[in-house]
C-alpha positions as CSV (number, residue, x, y, z in Angstrom):
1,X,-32.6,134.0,286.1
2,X,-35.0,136.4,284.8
3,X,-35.3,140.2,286.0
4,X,-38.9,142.4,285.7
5,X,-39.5,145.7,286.0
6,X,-43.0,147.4,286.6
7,X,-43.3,151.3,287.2
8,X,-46.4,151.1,288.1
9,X,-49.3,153.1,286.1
10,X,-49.9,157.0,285.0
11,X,-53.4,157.0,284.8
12,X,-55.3,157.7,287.8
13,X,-57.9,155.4,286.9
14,X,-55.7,152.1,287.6
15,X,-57.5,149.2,288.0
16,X,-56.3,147.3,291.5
17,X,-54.1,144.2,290.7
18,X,-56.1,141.0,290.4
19,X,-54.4,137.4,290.8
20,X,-56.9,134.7,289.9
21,X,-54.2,132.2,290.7
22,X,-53.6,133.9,293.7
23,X,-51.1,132.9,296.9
24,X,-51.5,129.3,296.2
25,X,-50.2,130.7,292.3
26,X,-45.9,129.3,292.9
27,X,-45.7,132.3,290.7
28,X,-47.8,134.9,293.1
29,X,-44.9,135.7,295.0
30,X,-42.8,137.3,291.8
31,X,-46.2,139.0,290.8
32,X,-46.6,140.7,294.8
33,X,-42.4,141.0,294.3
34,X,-42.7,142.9,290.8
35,X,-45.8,145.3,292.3
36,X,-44.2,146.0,295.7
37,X,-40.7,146.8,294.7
38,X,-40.8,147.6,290.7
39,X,-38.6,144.5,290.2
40,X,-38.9,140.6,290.2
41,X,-36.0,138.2,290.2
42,X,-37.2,134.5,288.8
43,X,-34.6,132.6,289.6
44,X,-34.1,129.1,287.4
45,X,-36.2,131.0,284.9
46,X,-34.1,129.6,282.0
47,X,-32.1,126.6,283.2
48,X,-28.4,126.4,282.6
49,X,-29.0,123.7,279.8
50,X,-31.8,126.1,278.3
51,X,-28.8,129.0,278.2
52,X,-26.6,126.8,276.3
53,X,-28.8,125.8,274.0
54,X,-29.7,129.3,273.1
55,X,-26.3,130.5,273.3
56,X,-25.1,128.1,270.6
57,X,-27.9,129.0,268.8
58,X,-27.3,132.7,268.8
59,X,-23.7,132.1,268.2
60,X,-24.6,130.3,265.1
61,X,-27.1,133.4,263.8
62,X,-24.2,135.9,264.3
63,X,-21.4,134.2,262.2
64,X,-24.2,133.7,259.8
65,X,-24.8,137.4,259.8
66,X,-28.1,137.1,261.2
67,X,-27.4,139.9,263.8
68,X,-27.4,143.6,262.5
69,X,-26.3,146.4,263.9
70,X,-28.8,148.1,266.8
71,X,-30.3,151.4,265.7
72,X,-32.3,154.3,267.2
73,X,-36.2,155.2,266.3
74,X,-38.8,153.4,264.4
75,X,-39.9,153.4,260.6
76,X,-38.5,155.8,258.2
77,X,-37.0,157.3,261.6
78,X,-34.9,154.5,262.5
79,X,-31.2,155.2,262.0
80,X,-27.7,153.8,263.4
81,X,-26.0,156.2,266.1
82,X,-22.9,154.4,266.9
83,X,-22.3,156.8,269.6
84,X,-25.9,155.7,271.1
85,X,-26.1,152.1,270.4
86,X,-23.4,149.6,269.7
87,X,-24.9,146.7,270.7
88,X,-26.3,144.1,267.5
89,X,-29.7,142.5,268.0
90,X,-31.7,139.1,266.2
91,X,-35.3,139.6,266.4
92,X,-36.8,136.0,267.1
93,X,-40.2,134.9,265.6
94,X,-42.6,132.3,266.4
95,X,-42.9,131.5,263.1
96,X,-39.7,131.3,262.1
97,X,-38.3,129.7,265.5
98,X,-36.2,126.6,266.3
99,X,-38.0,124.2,268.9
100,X,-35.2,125.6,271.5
101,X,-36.2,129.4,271.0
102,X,-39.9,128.5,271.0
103,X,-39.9,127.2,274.5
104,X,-38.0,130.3,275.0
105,X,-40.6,132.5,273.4
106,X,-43.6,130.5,275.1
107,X,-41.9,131.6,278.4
108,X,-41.7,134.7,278.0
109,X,-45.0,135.2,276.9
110,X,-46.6,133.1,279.7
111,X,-44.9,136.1,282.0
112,X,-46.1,138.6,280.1
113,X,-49.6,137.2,280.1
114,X,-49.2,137.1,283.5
115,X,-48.2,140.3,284.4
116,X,-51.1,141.8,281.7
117,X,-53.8,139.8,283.7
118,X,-52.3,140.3,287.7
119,X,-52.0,144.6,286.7
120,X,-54.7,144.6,284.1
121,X,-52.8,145.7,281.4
122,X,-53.4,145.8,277.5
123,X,-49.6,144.3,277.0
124,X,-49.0,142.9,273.4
C-alpha cells in the first residue's frame, strides 16, 4: 500500500488538473482521491512478495553498512542532530540498482509522472 499527499499549489496562477487518461484511467480514481482529499491510498501498490524482496534486500545493505546515519540540511549545511533525526537512510539509484529495486524505482516514478502530468507540475 502506498500513501500520497498533495497540498495543493501556492501560486494563484495554478493550472486546472488535466487527466489524459481520464475516468476510464484504473488509476484516475487515486489521482481525483489525492486532489479532493490531499491524500491517496494505492492499495497492492507493492505486493507482499515485492516487500520481501526489498526487505531482504535492505536488510542485506544495512549489515553491510550501506545505511548511514540520517542528517539535517543540504551541502556544506548538512549535519547529524541526533536529537532531530535518528532514523538511517540508503539512497537507491537507477544506476546502481538490483532488478528488484528497479521495478521499485520504475514505480514510483510512473506515480510521480503521473501526478506531474494530472496537476501540471515541474516534479523531478
Amino acid at each position: 500500500m502506498a500513501a500520497l499527499e498533495y497540498r495543493g499549489s501556492d501560486s494563484s496562477k495554478a493550472r486546472p488538473p488535466r487527466d489524459p487518461g481520464g475516468p476510464q484511467d484504473p488509476f484516475h480514481v487515486h489521482l481525483v482521491a489525492l486532489e479532493r482529499r490531499g491524500f491517496a491510498v494505492i492499495p497492492e501498490f507493492i505486493s507482499s512478495s515485492e516487500v520481501e524482496e526489498l526487505r531482504f534486500e535492505m536488510d542485506v545493505l544495512k549489515a553491510s553498512g550501506g545505511f548511514h546515519r540520517a542528517g539535517v540540511g543540504q551541502g556544506t549545511d548538512h549535519t547529524i542532530e541526533p536529537g532531530v533525526r535518528t532514523d538511517s537512510i540508503c539512497w537507491i539509484e537507477q544506476k546502481n540498482a538490483t532488478p528488484v529495486q528497479k521495478k521499485y524505482i520504475n514505480k514510483l516514478t510512473d506515480v510521480r509522472d503521473r501526478i506531474r502530468e494530472y496537476f501540471r507540475l515541474p516534479l523531478s
